[in-house]
One Martini backbone bead per residue (centre of mass of N, CA, C, O) as a GRO file, in nm:
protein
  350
    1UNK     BB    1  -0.131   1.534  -2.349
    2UNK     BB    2  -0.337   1.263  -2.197
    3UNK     BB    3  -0.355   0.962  -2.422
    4UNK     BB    4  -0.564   0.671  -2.368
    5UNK     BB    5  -0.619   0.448  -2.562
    6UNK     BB    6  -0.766   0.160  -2.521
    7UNK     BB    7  -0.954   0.280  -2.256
    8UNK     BB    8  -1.213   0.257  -2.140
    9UNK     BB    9  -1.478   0.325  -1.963
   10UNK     BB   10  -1.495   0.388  -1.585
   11UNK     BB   11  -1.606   0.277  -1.300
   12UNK     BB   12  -1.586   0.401  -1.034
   13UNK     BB   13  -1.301   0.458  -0.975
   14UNK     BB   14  -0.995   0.399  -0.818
   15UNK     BB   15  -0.678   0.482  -0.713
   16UNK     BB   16  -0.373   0.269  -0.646
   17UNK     BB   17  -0.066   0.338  -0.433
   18UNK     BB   18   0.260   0.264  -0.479
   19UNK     BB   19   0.603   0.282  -0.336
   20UNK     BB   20   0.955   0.247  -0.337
   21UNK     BB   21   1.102   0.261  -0.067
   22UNK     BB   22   1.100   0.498   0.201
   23UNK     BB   23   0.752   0.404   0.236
   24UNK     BB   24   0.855   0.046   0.199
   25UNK     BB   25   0.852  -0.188   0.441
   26UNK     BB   26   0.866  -0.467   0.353
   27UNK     BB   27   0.720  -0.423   0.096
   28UNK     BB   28   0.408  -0.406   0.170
   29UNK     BB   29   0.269  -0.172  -0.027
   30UNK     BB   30   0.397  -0.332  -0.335
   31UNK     BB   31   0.267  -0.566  -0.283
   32UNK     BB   32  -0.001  -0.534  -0.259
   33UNK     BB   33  -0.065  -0.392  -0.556
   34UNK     BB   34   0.105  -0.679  -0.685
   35UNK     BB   35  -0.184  -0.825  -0.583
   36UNK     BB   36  -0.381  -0.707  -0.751
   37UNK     BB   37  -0.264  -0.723  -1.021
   38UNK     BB   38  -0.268  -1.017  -1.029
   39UNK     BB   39  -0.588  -1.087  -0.937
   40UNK     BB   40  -0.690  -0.883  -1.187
   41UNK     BB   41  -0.533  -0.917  -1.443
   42UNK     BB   42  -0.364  -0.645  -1.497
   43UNK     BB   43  -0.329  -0.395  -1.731
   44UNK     BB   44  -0.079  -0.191  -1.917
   45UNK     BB   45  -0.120   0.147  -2.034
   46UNK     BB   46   0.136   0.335  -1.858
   47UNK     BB   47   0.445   0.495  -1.860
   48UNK     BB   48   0.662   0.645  -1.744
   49UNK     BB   49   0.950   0.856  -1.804
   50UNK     BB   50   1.266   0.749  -1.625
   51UNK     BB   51   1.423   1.019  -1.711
   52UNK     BB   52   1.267   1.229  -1.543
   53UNK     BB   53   1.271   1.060  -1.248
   54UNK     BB   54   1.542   0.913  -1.285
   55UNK     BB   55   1.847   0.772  -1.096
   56UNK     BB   56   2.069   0.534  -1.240
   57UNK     BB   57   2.260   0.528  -0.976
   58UNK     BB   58   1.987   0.486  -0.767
   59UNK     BB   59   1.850   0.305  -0.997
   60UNK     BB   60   1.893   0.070  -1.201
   61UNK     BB   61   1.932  -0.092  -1.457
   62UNK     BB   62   1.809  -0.410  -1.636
   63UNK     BB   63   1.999  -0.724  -1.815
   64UNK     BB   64   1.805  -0.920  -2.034
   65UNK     BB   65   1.754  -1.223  -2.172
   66UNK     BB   66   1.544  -1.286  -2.492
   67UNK     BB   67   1.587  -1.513  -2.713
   68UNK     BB   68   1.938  -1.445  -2.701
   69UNK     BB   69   1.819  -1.121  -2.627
   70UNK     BB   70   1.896  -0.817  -2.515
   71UNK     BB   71   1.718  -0.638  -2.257
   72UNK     BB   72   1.582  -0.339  -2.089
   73UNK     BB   73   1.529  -0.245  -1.794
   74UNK     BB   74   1.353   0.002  -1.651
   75UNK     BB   75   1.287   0.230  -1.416
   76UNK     BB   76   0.949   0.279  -1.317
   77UNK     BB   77   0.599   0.398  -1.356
   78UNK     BB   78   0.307   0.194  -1.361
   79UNK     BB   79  -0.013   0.166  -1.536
   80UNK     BB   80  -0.303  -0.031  -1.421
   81UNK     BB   81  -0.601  -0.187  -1.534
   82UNK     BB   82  -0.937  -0.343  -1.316
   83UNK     BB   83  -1.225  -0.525  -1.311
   84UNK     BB   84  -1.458  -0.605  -1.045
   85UNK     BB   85  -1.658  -0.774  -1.018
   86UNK     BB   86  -2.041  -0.804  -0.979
   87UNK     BB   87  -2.308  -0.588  -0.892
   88UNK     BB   88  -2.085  -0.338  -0.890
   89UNK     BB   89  -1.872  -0.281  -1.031
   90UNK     BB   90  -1.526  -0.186  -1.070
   91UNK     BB   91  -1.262   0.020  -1.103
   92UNK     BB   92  -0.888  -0.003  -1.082
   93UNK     BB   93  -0.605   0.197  -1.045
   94UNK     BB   94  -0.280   0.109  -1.059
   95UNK     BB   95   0.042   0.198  -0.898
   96UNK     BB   96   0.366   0.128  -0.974
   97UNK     BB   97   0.698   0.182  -0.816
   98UNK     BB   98   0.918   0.450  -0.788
   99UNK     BB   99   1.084   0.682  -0.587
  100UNK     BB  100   1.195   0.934  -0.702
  101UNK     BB  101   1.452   1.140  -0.727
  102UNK     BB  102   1.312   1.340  -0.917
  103UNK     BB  103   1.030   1.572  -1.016
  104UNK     BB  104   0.779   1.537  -0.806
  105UNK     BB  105   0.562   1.743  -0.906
  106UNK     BB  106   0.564   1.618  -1.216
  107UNK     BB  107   0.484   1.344  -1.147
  108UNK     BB  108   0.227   1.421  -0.965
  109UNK     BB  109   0.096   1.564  -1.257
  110UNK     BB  110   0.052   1.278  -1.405
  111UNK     BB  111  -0.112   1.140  -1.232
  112UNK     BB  112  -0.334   1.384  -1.217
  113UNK     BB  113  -0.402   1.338  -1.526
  114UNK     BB  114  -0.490   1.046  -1.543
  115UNK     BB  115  -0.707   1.085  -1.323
  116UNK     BB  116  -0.878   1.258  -1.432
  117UNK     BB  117  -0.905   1.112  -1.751
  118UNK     BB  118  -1.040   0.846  -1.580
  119UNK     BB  119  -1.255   0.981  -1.337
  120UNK     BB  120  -1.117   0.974  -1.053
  121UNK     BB  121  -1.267   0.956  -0.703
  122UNK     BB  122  -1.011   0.815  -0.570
  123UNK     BB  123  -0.685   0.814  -0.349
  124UNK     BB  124  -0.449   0.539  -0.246
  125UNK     BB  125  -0.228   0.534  -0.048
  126UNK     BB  126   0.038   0.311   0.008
  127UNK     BB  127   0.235   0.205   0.332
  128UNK     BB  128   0.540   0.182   0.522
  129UNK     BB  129   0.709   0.129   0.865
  130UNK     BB  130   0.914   0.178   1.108
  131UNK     BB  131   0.859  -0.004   1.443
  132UNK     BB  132   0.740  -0.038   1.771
  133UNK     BB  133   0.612  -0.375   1.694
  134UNK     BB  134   0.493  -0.667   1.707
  135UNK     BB  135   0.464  -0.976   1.545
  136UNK     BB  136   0.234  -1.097   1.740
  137UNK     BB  137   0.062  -0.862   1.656
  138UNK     BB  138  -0.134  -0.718   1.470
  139UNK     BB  139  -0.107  -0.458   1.220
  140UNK     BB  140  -0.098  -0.126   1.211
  141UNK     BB  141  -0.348   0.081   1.039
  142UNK     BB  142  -0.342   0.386   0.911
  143UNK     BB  143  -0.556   0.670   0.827
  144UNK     BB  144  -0.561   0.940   0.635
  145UNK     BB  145  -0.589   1.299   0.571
  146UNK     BB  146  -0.655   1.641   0.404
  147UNK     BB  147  -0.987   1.543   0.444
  148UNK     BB  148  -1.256   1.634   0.662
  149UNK     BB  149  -1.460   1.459   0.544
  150UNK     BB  150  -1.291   1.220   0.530
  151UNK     BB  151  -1.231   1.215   0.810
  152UNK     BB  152  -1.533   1.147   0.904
  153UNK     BB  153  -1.676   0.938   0.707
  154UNK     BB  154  -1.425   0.691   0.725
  155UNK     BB  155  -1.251   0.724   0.955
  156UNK     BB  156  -1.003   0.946   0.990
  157UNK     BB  157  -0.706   1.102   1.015
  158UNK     BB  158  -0.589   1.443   1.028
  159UNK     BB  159  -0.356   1.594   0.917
  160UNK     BB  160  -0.057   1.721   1.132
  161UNK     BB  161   0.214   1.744   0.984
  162UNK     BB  162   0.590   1.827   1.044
  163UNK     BB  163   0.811   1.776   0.787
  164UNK     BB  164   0.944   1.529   0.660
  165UNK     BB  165   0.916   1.370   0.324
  166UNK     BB  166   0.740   1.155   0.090
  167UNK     BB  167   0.563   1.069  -0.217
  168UNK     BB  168   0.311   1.018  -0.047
  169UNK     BB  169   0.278   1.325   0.086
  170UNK     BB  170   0.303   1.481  -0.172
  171UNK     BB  171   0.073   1.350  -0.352
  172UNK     BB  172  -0.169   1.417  -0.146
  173UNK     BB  173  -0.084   1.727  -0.161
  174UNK     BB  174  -0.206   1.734  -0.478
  175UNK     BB  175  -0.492   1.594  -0.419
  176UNK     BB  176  -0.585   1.855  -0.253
  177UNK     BB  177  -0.519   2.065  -0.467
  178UNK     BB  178  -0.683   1.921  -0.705
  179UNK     BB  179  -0.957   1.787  -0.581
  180UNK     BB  180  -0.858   1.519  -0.470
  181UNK     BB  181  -0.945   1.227  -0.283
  182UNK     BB  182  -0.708   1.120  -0.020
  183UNK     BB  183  -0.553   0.806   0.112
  184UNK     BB  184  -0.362   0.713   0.367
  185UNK     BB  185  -0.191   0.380   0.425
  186UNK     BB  186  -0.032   0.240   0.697
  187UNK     BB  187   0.230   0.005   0.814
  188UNK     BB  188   0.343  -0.120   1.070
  189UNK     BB  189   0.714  -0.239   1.114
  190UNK     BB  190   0.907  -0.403   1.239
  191UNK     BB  191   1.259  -0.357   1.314
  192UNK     BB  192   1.369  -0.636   1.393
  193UNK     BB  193   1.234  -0.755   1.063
  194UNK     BB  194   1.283  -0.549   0.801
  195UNK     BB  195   1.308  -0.786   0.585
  196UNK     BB  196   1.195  -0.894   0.255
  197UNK     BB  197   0.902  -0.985   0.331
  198UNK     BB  198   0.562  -0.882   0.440
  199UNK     BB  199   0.289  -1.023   0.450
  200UNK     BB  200   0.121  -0.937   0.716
  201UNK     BB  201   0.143  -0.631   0.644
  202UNK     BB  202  -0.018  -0.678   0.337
  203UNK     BB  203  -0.259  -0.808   0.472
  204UNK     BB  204  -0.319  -0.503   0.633
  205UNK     BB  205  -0.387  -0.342   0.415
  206UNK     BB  206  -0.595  -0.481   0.259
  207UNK     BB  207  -0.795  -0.472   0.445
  208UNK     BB  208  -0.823  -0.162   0.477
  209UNK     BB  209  -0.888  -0.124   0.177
  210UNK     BB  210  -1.147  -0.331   0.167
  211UNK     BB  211  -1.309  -0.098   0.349
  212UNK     BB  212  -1.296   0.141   0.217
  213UNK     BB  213  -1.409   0.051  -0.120
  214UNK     BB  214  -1.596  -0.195  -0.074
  215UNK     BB  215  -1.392  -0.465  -0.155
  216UNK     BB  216  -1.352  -0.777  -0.228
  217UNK     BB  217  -1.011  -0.951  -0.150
  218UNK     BB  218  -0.852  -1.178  -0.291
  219UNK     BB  219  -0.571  -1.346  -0.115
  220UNK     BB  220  -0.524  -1.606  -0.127
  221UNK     BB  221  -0.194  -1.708   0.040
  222UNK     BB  222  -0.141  -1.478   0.282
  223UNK     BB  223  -0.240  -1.574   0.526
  224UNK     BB  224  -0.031  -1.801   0.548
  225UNK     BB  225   0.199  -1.671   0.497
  226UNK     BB  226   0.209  -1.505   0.712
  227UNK     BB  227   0.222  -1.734   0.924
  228UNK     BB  228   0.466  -1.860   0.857
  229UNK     BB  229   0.642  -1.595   0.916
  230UNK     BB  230   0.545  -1.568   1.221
  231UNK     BB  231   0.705  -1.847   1.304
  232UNK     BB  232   0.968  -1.758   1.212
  233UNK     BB  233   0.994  -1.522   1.397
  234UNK     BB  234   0.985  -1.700   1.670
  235UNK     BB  235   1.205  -1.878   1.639
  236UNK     BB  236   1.425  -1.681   1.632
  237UNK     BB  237   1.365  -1.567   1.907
  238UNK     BB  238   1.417  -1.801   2.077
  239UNK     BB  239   1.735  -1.777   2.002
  240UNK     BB  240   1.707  -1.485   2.162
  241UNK     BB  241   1.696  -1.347   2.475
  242UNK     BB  242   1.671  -1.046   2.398
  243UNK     BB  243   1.459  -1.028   2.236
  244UNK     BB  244   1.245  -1.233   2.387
  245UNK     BB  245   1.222  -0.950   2.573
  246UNK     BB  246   1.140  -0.738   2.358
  247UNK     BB  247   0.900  -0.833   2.279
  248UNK     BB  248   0.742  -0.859   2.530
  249UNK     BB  249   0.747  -0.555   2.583
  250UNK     BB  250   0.580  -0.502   2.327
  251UNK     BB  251   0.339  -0.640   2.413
  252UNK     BB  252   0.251  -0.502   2.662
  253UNK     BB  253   0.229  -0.207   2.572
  254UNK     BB  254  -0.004  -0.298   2.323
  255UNK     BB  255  -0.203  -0.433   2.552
  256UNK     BB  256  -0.258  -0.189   2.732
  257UNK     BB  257  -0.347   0.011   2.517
  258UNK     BB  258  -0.568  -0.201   2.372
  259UNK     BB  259  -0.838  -0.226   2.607
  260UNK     BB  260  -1.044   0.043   2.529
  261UNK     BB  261  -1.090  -0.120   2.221
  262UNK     BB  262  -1.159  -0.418   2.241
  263UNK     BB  263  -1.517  -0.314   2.191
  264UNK     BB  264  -1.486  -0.144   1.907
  265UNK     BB  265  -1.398  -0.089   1.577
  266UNK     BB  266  -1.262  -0.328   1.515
  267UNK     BB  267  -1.399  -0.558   1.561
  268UNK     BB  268  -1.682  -0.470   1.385
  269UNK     BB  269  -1.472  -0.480   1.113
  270UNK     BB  270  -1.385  -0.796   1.165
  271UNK     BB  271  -1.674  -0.909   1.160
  272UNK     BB  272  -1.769  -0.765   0.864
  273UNK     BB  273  -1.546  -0.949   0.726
  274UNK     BB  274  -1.641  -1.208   0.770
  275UNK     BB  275  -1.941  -1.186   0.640
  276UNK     BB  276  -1.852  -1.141   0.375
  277UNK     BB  277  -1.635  -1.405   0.345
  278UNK     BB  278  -1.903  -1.594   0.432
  279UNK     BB  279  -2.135  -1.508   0.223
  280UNK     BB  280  -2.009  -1.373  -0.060
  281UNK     BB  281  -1.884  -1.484  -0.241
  282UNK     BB  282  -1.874  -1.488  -0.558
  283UNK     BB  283  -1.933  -1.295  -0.757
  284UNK     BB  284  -2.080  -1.181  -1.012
  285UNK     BB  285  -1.823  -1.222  -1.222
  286UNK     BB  286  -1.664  -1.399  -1.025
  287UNK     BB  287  -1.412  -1.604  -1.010
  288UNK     BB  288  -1.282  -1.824  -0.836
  289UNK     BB  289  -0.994  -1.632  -0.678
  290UNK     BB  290  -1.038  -1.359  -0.809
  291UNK     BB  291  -1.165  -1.296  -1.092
  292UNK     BB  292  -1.326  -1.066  -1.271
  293UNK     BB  293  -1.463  -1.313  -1.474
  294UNK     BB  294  -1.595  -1.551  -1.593
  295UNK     BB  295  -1.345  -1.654  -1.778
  296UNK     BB  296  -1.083  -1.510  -1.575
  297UNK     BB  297  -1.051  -1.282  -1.750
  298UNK     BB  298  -0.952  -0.970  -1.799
  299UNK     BB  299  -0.964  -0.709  -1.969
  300UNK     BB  300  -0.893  -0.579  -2.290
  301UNK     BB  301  -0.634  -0.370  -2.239
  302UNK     BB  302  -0.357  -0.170  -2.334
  303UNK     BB  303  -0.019  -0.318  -2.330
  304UNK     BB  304   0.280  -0.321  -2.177
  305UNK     BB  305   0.535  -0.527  -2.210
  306UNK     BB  306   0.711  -0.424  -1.982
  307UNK     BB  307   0.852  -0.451  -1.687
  308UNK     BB  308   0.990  -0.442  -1.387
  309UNK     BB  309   1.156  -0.372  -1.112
  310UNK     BB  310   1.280  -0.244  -0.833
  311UNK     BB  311   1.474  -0.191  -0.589
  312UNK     BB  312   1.475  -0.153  -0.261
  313UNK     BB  313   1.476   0.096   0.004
  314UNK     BB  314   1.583   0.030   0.334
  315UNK     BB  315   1.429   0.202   0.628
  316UNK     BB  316   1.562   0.301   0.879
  317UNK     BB  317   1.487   0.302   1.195
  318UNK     BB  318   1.181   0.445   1.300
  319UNK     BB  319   0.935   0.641   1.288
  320UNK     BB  320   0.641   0.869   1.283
  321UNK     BB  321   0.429   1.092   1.175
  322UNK     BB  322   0.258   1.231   1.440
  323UNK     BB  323   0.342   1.539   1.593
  324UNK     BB  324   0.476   1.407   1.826
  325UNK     BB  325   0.675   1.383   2.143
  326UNK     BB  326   0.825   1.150   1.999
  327UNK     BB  327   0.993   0.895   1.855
  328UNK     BB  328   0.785   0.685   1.745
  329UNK     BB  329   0.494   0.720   1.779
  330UNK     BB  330   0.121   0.674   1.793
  331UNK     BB  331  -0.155   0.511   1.784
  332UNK     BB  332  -0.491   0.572   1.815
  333UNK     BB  333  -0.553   0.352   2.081
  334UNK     BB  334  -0.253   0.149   2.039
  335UNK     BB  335   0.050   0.252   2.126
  336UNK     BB  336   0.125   0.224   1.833
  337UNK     BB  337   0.294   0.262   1.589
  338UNK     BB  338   0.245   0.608   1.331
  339UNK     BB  339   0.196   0.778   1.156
  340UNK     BB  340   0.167   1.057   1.035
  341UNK     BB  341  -0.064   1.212   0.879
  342UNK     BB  342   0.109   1.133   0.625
  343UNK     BB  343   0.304   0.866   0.717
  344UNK     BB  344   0.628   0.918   0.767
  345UNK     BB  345   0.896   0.853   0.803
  346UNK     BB  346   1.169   1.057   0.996
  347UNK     BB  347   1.424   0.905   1.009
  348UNK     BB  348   1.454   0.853   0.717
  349UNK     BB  349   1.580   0.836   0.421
  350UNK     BB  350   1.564   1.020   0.121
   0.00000   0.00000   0.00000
């Protein structure tokens, strides 16, 4: 049984989950949740046990002094929850960690464990993957599901892949199967730019992520690191006249496949985000630069002094699971990489 103490009840939560390793291209989707964790200054109420679901032979843990004292941090899954202040509050629930090595099903039924006692109403996982799409160019982000009506009222498509998964699949169809409203959104990122970080994946993560459960996300320096992250990928491809020939040909392909959307629902949801975020200020309750409370300090919920990250293993370039006779899989309507309905790169290695 999972006891909660120290946790207040909830409001409206909603689950928001990423995993390094083979889901997180350019670490874009775990850099995303600790983007939120960070700026809505996220209490740690509860870590999954290392010993069940990690091999710490690729996953190591690492050894660090504290006040002259060594100590160890494991790999592992950590959850920790902020809430949002304005006029409606809402609380969210962030997971991050790393994909698991081993017991897929028991790792997915813990989290859904305390999706539960939190009376989680709906779970949101974020991914990235490697695909052949320009750096110069929006980041694609596409939204899945396995609940048809989620996928009808909130504009998602409904998953229809069949191939190899990683656990951002497995976790989506463990919330189908336990009636918890699921959905994937998913980053393609250039495969010939694809070490970490990529501020503008993470930076179009965030974007769709807010558009979907309705909350204004203070973004604080991504916006700029983007820029900067893009200048500096210019700079290199103009060193490189055969990049900068494949760049061009990449974008001329998701120019020409993008032309029927121009003035599609992308433009009308980018123009409600500017509106947004010109009119709406911060809401009541809620500090400038994105602080939960009137005095910019989180919820004082129970802590757990741990911390540590793991190394992400970086997915070798490959497609989307779309589903689809192609190699790389396109977003319907940009021509653009897509996982497939649940979003896995289909390429890269378990």
């Amino acid at each position: 049984m999972i006891e909660l103490e120290g946790v207040p009840e909830l409001i409206d939560p909603v689950m928001v989950a990423a995993f390094e390793g083979w889901n997180d291209a350019g670490d874009a989707a775990s850099t995303a949740v600790a983007h939120l964790d960070r700026e809505w200054k996220g209490e740690v109420f509860a870590a999954l046990d290392a010993e069940d679901y990690y091999d710490f032979q690729v996953n190591r843990p690492t050894v660090y002094l504290d006040g002259g004292l060594r100590k160890i941090t494991w790999p592992t899954t950590r959850l920790s929850v902020v809430r949002v202040g304005g006029e409606k509050p809402r609380d969210l629930v962030l997971v991050r960690g790393i994909e698991p090595s081993m017991r897929w099903r028991s790792f997915c039924n813990e989290l859904l464990g305390f999706a539960h006692e939190l009376g989680v109403e709906m779970v949101v996982i974020l991914g990235a993957l490697l695909g052949d799409t320009p750096h110069t160019r929006p980041v694609p982000v596409s939204g899945v599901t396995s609940d048809t009506d989620l996928a009808r009222t909130m504009d998602l498509e409904e998953t229809r892949y069949e191939g190899p998964t990683g656990i951002v699949g497995i976790l989506q169809e463990a919330c189908t199967h336990a009636g918890v409203p699921a959905v994937s959104l998913w980053a393609a990122v250039p495969h010939y730019v694809s070490q970490p970080p990529n501020p503008k994946a993470t930076l179009a993560l965030l974007n769709r992520l807010e558009d979907l459960i309705g909350l204004r996300i203070p973004l604080g320096e991504l916006a700029e690191d983007a820029r900067a992250w893009q200048l500096g990928v210019d700079q290199l491809a103009a060193e490189d006249s055969e990049v900068a020939e494949y760049v061009q040909s990449l974008e001329e392909a998701r120019d020409t496949a993008e032309l029927p959307e121009a003035s599609g629902e992308a433009i009308a949801r980018e123009f409600e985000r500017y509106l947004r975020r010109r009119d709406g200020g911060p809401g009541p309750g809620q500090a400038p630069g994105g602080h939960a409370t009137e005095s910019g300090e989180g919820p004082s919920y129970l802590r757990d002094a741990s911390g540590g990250r793991g190394r992400a293993q970086r997915p070798p370039r490959g497609g989307g699971e779309s589903g689809k006779d192609t190699d790389q899989g396109s977003e319907p309507g940009t021509g653009g990489p897509q996982p497939g309905p649940d979003g896995e790169d289909d390429s890269s290695e378990d």
